[in-house]
N, C-alpha and C positions, 0 to 999 in steps of 0.2 A: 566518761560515761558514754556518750554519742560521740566519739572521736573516729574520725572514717583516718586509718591509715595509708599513707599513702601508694605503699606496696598492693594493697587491697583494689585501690585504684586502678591501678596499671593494669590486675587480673580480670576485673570487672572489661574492663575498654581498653578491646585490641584494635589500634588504627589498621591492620592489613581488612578487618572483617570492613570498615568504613570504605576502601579502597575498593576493597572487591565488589562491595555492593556500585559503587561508582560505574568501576570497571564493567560490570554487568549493565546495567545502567545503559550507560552508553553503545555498548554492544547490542542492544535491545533497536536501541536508535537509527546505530547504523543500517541495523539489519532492514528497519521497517524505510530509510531513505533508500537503499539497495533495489527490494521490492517496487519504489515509489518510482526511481528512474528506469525500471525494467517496465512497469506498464505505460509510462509514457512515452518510451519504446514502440512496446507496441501497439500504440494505438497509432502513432507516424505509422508503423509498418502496416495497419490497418489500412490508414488514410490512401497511402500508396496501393497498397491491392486494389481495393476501393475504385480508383480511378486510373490504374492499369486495369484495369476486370471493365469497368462501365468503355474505354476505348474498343477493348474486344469485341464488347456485345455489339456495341452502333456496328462495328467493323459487319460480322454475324446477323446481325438482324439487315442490313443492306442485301446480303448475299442471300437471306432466305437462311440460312443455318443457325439460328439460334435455339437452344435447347428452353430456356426460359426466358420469361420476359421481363426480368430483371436480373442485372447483375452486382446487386449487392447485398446478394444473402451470404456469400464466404466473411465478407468483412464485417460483414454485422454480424456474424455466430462467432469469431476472431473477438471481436470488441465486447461483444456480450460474454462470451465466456472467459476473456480476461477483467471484465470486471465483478462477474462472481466470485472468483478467484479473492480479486481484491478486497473483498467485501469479510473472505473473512478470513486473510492474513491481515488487514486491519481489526476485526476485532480481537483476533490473537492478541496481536500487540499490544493491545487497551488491556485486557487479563493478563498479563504478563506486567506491562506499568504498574495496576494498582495493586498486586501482588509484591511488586519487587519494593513500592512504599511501603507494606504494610510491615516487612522484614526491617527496613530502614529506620519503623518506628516515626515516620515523620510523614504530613497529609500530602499525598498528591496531588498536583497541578489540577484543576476542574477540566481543562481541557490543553494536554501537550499543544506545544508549537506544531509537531512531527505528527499528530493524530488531527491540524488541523488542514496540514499539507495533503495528509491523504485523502481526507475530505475533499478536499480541491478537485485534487486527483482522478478520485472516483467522480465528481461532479462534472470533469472534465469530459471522461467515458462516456456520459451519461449524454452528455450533449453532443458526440461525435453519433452514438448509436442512433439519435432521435431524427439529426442529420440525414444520417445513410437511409432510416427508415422512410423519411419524409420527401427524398429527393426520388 
């Protein structure tokens, strides 16, 4: 009467579909740690302009030749607009997680490992830009 066959089984639940989703899964992952060591990247390459550029200017401002009176608006538009950036291949990432759950059939994490790295991340930004602003 209610007898599930077991051939019926098999056509119901393909393990490649369970793999794939995996496999995406983690590609998803890698991608957004990718991302995550690229802008902390460049915020070092920030940091470095930053105070290559503020040497110049004392160097400029001694001589009479300085064009502005500050020299860290390059690193701080470098900093600022890599973490706009950031802001929303992070959220990408987050619509692509609970997208790739909702196919899996199963709840996603309330808040990834990897979505709280970038939090970090961008918080990191966030306190380099305040820095440069404030010095």
């Amino acid at each position: 009467m209610g007898t599930i066959q077991p051939e019926k089984i098999e056509e119901e639940f393909d393990p490649r579909i369970d793999l794939a989703l995996q496999r995406t899964e983690l590609a998803l992952d890698r991608t957004q740690l990718a991302w995550i060591r690229t802008m902390i990247g460049i915020y070092g390459a920030s940091i470095a302009l930053d105070k290559g550029l503020q040497l110049l200017h004392e160097a400029r401002l001694e001589s009479g030749k300085a064009w502005v009176r500050s020299s860290h608006t390059l690193a701080m538009l470098l900093c600022g607009v890599t973490s706009t950036i950031f802001v929303f291949v992070t959220l990408r990432y987050w619509s692509d997680t609970r997208r790739l759950a909702g196919l899996k059939g199963t709840p996603s994490a309330l808040i990834p490992p990897v979505f709280v790295t970038s939090l970090l991340t961008f918080l990191l930004g966030l306190v380099l830009f305040l820095l440069m602003l404030t010095s």
